[in-house]
N, C-alpha and C positions, 0 to 999 in steps of 0.2 A: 410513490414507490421509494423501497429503501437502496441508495446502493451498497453492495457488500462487499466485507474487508477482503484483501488478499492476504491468504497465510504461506509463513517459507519454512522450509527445512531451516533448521538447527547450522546456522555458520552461511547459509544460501542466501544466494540475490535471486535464481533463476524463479520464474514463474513455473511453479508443478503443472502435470499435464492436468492433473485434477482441479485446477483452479481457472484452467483457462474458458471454461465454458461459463466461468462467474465473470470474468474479464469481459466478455463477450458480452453479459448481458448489462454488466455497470457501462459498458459503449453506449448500447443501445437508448439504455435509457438519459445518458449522456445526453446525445445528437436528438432523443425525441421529447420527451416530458421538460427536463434539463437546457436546453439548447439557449436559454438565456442565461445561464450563468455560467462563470471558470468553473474550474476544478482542481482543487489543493490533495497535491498526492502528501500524504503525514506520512513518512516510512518509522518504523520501530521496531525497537529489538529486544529480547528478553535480557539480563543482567549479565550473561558473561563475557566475559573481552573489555578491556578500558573503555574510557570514555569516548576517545579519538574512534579508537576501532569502531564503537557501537556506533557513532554518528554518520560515517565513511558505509556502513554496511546501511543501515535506514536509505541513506541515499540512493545508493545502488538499489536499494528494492525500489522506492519509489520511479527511479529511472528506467527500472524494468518493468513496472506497471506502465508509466507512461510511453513507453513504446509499445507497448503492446494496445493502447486505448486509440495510437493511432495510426497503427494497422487495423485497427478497424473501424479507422473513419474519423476521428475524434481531432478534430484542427491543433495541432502543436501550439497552437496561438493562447489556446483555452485552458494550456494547463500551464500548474504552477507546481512548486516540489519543497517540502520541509523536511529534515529530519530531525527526530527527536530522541534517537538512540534508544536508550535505556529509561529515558525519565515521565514517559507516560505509559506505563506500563496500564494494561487490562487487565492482568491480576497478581497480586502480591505474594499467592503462598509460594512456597518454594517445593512446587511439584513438577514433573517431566509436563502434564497435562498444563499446566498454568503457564510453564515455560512459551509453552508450543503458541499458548494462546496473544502471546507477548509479541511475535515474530510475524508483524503484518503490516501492511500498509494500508489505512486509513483515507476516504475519500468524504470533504468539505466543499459543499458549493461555495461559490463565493458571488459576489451581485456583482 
């Protein structure tokens, strides 16, 4: 199973109500298929606001996934946090849709 990205509003750290039942289920499979490996939260952001900003915002998302993975069980032990701001962007055109698609935080097993 695949786990699936968390996406944020435009400028947001907060986890959308509509993302939380994907939160719920990248736990899940965390603690059951998963449960031998970490988990590296990659926070990102689409290209507007400095560097400092974009990296400071990736963060904050990734720290608001990770509380949320362990409200639902998920040992704080097993996670880990990267931000990469602006520079791994998922896609390059400069469209509202491509923005959106920029604005997520990314989950990497780790052994």
């Amino acid at each position: 199973a695949k786990l699936s990205s968390v996406y944020f509003d435009f400028d947001q750290f907060s986890i959308k109500s509509s993302m939380k039942d994907s939160v719920s289920t990248d736990a899940a499979l965390v603690n059951g298929d998963a449960s031998a490996y970490g988990v590296k939260l990659e926070g990102n952001c689409d290209e507007w606001g400095s560097d400092e900003y974009n990296f400071a915002l990736g963060l904050k998302r990734a720290n608001a996934v990770k509380k949320e993975l362990v409200a639902n069980g998920v040992p704080e032990s097993r996670i880990s946090m990267v931000s990469y701001g602006e520079s791994n962007p998922a896609c390059s055109n400069k469209t509202q849709d491509c923005w959106s698609k920029n604005r997520r935080v990314d989950f990497t097993l780790l052994p």
